[in-house]
C-alpha positions as CSV (number, residue, x, y, z in Angstrom):
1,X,-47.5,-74.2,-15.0
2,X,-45.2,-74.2,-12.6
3,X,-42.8,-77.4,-14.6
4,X,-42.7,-74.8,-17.2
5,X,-41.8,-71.5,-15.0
6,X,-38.8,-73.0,-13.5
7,X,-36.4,-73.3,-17.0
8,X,-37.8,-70.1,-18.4
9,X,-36.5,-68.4,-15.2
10,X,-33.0,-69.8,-15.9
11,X,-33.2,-68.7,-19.0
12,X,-33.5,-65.0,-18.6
13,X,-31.2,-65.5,-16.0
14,X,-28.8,-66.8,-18.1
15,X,-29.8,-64.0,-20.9
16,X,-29.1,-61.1,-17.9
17,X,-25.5,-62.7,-17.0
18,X,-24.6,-62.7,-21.2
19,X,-25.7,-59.1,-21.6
20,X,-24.2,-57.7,-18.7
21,X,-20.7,-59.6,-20.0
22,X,-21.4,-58.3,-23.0
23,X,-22.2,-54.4,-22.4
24,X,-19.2,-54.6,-19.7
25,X,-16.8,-55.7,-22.6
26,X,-18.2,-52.7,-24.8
27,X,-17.7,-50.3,-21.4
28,X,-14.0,-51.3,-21.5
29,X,-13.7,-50.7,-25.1
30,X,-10.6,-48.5,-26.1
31,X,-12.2,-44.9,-26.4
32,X,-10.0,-42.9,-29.2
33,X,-10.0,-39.2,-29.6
34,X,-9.0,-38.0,-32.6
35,X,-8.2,-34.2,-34.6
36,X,-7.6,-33.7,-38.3
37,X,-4.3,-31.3,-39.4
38,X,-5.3,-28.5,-40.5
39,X,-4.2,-25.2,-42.7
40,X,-4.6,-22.0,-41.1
41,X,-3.8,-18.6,-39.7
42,X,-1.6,-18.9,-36.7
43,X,-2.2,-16.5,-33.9
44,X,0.8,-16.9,-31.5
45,X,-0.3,-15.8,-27.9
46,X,0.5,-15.0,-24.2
47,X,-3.1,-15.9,-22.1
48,X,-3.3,-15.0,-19.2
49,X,-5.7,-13.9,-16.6
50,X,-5.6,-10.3,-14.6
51,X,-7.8,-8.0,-12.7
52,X,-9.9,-4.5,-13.8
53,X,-7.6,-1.7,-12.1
54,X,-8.5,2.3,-13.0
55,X,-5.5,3.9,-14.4
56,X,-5.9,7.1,-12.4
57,X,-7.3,6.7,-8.7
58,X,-8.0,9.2,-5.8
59,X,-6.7,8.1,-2.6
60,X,-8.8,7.9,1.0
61,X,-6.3,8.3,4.0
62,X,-6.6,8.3,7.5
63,X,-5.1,11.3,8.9
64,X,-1.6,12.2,9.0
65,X,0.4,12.9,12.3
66,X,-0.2,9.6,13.7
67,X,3.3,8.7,14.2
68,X,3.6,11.9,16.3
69,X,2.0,10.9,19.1
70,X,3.0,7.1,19.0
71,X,0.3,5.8,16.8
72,X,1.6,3.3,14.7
73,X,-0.5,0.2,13.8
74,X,-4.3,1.8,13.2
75,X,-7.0,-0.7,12.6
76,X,-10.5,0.1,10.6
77,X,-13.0,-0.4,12.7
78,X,-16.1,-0.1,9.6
79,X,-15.6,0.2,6.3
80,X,-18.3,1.1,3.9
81,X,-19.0,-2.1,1.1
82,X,-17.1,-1.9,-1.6
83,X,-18.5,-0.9,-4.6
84,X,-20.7,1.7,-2.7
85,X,-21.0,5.3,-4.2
86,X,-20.5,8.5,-2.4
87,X,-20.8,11.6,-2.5
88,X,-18.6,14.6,-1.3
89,X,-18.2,14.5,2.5
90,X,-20.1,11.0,3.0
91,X,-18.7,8.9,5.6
92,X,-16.5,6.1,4.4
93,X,-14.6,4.3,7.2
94,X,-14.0,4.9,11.0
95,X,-10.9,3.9,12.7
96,X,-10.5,2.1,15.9
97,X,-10.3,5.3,18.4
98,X,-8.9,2.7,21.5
99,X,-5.1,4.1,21.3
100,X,-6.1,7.5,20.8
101,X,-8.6,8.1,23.6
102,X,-5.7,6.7,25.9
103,X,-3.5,9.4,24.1
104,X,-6.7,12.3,25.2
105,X,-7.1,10.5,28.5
106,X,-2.8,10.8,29.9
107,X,-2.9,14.2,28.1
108,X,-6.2,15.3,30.2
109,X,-4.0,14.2,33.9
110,X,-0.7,16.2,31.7
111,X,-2.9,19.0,32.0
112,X,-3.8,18.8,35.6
113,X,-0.4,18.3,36.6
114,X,0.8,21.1,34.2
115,X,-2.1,23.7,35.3
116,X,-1.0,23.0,38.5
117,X,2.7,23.3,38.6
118,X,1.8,26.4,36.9
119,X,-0.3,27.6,40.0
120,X,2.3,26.6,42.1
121,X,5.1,28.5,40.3
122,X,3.2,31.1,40.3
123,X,2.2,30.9,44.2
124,X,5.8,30.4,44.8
125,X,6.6,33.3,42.9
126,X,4.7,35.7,44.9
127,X,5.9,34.5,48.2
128,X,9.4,35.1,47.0
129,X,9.0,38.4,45.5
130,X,7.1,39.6,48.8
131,X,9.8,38.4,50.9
132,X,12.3,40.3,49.1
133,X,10.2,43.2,49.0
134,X,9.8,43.1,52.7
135,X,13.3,43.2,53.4
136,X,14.0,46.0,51.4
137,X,10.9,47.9,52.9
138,X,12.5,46.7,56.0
139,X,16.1,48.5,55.1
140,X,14.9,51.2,53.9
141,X,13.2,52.2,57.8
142,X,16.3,51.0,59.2
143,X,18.4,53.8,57.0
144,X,15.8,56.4,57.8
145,X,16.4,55.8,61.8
146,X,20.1,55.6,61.3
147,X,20.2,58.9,59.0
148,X,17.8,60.7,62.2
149,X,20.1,59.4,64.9
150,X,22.8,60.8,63.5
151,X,21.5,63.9,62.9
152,X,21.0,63.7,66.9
153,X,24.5,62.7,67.3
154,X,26.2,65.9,67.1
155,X,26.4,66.3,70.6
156,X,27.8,62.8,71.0
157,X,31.6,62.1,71.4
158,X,33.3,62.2,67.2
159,X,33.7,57.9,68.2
160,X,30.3,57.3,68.6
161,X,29.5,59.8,65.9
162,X,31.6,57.8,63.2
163,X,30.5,54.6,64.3
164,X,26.6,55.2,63.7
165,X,27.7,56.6,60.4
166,X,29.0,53.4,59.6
167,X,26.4,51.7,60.5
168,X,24.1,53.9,58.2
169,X,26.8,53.3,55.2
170,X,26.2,49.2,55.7
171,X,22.4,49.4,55.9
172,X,22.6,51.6,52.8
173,X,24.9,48.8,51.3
174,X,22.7,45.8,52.5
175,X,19.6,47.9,50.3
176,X,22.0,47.9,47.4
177,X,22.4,44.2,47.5
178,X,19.0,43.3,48.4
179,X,17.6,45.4,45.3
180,X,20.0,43.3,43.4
181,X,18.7,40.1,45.0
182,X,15.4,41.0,43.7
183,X,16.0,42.1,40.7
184,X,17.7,38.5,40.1
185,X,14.9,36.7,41.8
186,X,11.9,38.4,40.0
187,X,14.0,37.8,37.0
188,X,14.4,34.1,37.8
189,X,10.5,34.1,38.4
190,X,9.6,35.5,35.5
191,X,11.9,32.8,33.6
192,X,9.9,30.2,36.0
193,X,6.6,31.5,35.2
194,X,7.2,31.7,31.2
195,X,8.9,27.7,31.7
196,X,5.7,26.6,33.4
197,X,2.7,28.4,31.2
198,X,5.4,27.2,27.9
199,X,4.7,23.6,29.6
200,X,0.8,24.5,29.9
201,X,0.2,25.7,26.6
202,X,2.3,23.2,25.0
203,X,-0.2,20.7,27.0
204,X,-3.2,21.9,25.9
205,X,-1.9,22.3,22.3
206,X,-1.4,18.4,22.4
207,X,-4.6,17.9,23.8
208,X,-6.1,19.6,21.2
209,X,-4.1,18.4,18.3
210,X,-5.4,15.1,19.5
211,X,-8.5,15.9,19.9
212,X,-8.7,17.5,16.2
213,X,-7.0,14.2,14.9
214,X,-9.8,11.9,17.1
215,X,-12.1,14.0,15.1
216,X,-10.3,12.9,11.7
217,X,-10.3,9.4,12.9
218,X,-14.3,9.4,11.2
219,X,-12.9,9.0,7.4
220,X,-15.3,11.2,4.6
221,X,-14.4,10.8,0.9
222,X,-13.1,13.6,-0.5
223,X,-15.3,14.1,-3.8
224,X,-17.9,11.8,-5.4
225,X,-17.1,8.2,-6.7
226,X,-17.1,4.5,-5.9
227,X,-15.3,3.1,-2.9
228,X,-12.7,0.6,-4.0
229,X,-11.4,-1.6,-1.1
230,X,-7.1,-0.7,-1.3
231,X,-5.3,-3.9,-2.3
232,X,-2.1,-4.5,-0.4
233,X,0.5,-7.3,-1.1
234,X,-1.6,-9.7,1.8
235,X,-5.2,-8.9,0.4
236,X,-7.5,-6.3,0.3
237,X,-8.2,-3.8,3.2
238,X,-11.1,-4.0,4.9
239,X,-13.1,-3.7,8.6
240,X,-10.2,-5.2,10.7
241,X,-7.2,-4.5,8.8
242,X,-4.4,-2.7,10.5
243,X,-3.0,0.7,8.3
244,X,0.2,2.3,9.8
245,X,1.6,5.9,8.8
246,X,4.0,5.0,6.3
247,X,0.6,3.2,4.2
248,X,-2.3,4.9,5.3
249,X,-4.6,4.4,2.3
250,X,-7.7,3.3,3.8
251,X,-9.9,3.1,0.3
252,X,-9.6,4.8,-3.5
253,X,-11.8,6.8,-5.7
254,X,-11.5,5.0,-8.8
255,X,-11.8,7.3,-11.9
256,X,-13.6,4.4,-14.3
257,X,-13.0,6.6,-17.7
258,X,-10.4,5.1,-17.4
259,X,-9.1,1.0,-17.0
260,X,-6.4,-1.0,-16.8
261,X,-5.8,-4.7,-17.1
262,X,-3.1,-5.3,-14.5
263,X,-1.6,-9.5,-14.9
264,X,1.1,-11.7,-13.8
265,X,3.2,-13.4,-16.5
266,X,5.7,-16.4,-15.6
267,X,9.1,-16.3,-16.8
268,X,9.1,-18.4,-19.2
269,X,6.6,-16.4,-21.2
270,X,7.5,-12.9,-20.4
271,X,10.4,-11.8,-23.2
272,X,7.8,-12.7,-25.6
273,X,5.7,-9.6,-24.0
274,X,6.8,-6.0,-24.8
275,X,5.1,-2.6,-24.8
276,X,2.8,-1.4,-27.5
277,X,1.8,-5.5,-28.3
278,X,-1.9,-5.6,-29.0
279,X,-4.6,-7.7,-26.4
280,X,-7.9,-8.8,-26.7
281,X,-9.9,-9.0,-23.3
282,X,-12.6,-11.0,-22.2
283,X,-14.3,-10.5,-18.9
284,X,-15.8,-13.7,-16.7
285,X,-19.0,-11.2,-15.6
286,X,-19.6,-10.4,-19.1
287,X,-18.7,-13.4,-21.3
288,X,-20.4,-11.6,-24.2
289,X,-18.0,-9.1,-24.0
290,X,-14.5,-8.7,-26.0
291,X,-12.5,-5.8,-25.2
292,X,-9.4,-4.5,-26.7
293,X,-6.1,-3.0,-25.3
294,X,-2.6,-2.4,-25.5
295,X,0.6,-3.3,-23.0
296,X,1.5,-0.2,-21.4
297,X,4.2,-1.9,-19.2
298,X,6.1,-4.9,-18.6
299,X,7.9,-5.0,-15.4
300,X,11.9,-5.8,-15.2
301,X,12.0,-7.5,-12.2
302,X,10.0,-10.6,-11.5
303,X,8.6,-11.3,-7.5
304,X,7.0,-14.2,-6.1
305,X,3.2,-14.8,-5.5
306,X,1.1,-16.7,-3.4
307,X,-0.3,-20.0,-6.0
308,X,2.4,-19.3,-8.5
309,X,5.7,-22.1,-8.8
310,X,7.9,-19.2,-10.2
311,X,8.9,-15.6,-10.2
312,X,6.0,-14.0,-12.1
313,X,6.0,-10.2,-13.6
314,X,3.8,-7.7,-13.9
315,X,1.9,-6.5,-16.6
316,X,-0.5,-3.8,-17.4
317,X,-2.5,-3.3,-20.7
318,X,-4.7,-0.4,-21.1
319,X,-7.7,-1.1,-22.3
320,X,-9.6,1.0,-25.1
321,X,-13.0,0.5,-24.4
322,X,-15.1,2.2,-21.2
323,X,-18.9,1.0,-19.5
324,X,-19.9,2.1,-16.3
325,X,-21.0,-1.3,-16.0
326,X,-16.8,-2.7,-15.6
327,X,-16.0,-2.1,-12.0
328,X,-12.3,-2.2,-10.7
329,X,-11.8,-5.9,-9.4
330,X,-13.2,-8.1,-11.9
331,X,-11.6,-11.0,-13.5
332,X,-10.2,-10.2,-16.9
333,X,-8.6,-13.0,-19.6
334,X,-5.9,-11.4,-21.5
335,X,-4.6,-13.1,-24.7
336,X,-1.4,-11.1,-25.7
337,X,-0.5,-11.2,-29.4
338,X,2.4,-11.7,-29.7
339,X,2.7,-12.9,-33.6
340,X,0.7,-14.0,-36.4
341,X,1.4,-16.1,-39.3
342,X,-0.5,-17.3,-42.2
343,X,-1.4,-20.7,-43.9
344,X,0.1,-22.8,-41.0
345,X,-0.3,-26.7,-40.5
346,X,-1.4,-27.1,-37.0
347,X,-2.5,-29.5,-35.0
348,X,-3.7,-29.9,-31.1
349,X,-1.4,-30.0,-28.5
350,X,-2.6,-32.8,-26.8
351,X,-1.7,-34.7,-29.8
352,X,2.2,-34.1,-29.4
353,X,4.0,-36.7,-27.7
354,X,7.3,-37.5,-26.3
355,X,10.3,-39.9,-25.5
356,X,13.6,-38.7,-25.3
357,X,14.3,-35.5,-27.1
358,X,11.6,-37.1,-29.5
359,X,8.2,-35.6,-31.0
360,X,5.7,-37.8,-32.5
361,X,2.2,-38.4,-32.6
362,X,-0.3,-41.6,-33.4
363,X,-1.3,-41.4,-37.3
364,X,-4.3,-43.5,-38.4
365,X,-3.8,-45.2,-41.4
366,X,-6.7,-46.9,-42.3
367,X,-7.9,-49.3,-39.9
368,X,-4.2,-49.2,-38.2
369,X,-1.7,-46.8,-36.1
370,X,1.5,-45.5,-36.6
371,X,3.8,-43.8,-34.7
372,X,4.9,-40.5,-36.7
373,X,8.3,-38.3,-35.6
374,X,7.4,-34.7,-36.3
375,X,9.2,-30.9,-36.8
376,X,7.2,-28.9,-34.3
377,X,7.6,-24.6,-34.4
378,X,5.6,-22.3,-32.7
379,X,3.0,-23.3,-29.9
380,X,0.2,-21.0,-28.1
381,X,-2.1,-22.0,-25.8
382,X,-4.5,-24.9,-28.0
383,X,-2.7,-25.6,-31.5
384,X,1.2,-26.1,-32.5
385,X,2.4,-25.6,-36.2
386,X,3.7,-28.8,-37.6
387,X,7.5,-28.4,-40.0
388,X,7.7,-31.6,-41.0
389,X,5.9,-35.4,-40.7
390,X,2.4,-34.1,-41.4
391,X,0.0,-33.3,-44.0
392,X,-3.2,-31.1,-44.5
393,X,-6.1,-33.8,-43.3
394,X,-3.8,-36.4,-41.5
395,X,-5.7,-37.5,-38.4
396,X,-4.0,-38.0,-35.2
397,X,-4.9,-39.5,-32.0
398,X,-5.4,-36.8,-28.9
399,X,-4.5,-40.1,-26.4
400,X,-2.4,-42.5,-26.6
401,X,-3.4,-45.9,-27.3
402,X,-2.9,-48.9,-24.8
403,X,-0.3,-50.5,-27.1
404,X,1.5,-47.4,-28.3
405,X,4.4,-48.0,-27.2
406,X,4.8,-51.2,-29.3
407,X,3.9,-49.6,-32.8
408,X,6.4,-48.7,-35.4
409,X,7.9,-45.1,-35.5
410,X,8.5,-43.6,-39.0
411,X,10.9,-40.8,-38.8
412,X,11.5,-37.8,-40.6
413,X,13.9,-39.2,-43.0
414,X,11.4,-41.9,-43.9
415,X,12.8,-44.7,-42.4
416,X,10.2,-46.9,-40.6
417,X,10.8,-49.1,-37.5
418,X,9.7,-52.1,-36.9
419,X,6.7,-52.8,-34.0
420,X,8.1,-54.1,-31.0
């Protein structure tokens, strides 16, 4: 048995060895693609792919004032999910209160300082006033003695007489100016007074305009909807992003009666797009779903965005059809028609190729290949019309073959060159 075991094992050894030759020649077998030209309506189109906006939105704010009292760069501290519905007065977002409790908190030791400089003024003022009103008490005895002794003076020689006279005449002239002094001094306190409670009140009127905005600083929508998450030039806002005065749309209210289609369109492709051109819309959430719409506006001036090589422009199209089910955000494919034309010979793109300023493409002829220049016009996104070089039912290669490059090329005037 085992004589005979030995050669049969070699033999299916050498029968595994031809067949895995053989099945790894037929792996690196030439695969061809292949299309047929064909005769047909030619849709010529701009595709591109945009985002659900609603045409008409509310806006949610954080409060204004801000920048009054040095509050510049906000950040939202919670942020209800987008997508969540509200109702009038429900709570939405709350900012970050750290920069404005520091506000309350130097306004609070304001007010001390300001209630008591006010206490003090008005301490101050008192003393003053009594002082002066002492003195003038003060005079006023000293002219009443003067005026009694010299009613007693009449027996006293006409020198002494006169000169307590005078003396009466200069007390009476020292009241005069003191009742002036006072009356400039209680003036001057009153003026102190009004300067210091002016300081208080305006004090407390900031710390309660802050309070009042602290207050604000808890973010309610404004009427019933569904939150949508603002989009700024970096990204969406959301819990951590910063707002500042001059931007301080926290969230919208999207009315969804309502939709737009808002895209990006390179500049190659954009004089093709003008208002009023008719769209059909596709959505990646609902794949079942076509939509229809209309270009509502095509921006002048292009501007550069993060993934694209070139200066894009915007686009919106208005879309004709409403759900409650399409929610602002989702991914829309837009194919712009641009033109149509009927009973076109078209083939693939990936069939066109290239040397030079040269088009051509691999004809099958039978068992063998020929290179074929071709009149190309209008291209969209899958097909190109074919001028010249073709006809209805040519098939053409969709890859090129290893030896390409060494077959003949017919050209449009029929002349035929020679393989290499």
């Amino acid at each position: 048995m085992r004589k005979f075991r030995l050669p049969l094992l070699i033999s299916l050894a050498v029968l595994a060895l031809v067949a895995l030759w053989y099945f790894s020649r037929e792996g690196e077998a030439e695969v061809r693609l292949s299309a047929k030209a064909f005769v047909g309506d030619f849709k010529d189109e701009v595709v591109s792919s945009g985002e659900l906006i609603a045409k008409n939105s509310e806006n949610i704010t954080a409060p204004s004032g801000m920048q009054r009292y040095g509050l510049y760069q906000i950040k939202i501290a919670n942020l209800v999910p987008e997508g969540t519905y509200v109702e009038e007065g429900d709570f939405v977002a709350a900012l970050d209160k750290t920069d404005i409790s520091s506000k309350i908190n130097e306004a609070l030791v304001n007010l001390d300082k300001a209630t008591s400089q006010y206490t003090q003024t008005q301490l101050d003022t008192a003393l003053t006033l009594r002082e002066k009103r002492n003195e003038l008490v003060n005079l006023a005895f000293q002219i009443k003695q003067k005026e009694i002794e010299v009613k007693q003076s009449i027996y006293e020689p006409p020198a002494t007489i006169q000169k307590m006279k005078l003396d009466l005449e200069k007390i009476r002239a020292d009241l005069g100016r003191k009742k002036e002094d006072y009356q400039i001094k209680e003036r001057q306190s009153r003026a102190k007074m009004i300067e210091a409670g002016a300081e208080l009140q305006q004090t407390r009127n900031k710390l309660k305009k802050l309070e009042d905005l602290e207050q604000k600083f808890t973010i309610k929508a404004p009427k019933k909807g569904m939150v949508n998450y603002y989009r700024t030039w970096d990204g969406k806002r959301q819990t951590g992003s910063t707002i500042q005065p001059w931007n301080p749309v926290v969230a919208t209210l999207p009315d969804l009666s309502q939709m737009l289609s808002k895209t990006y369109i390179n500049e190659v492709d954009i004089r093709k797009v003008k208002v009023g051109q008719d769209v059909t819309l596709g959505l990646d959430a609902f794949p079942e779903a076509e939509l229809h719409g209309t270009v509502t506006k095509v921006a002048n001036m292009g501007e550069n965005r993060k993934g694209a090589d070139t200066k894009v422009f915007e686009v919106e199209i208005e879309v004709r059809e409403t759900d409650s089910l399409y929610r602002p955000g989702m991914t829309t494919s837009n194919h712009i028609n641009i033109s149509e034309m009927e009973n076109r010979l078209q083939i693939p793109l990936e069939a066109i190729f290239g040397e030079d300023s040269l088009s051509f493409v691999y004809v099958k002829n039978g068992v063998s290949l020929l290179r074929q220049e071709v009149l190309l016009g209008k291209a969209n996104d899958e097909f190109v019309i074919v001028e010249k070089g073709l006809e209805e039912g040519d098939e053409v290669l969709l890859n090129a073959p290893e030896n390409g490059h060494d077959l003949g090329l017919k050209t449009l005037t029929g002349v035929q060159s020679a393989a290499k």
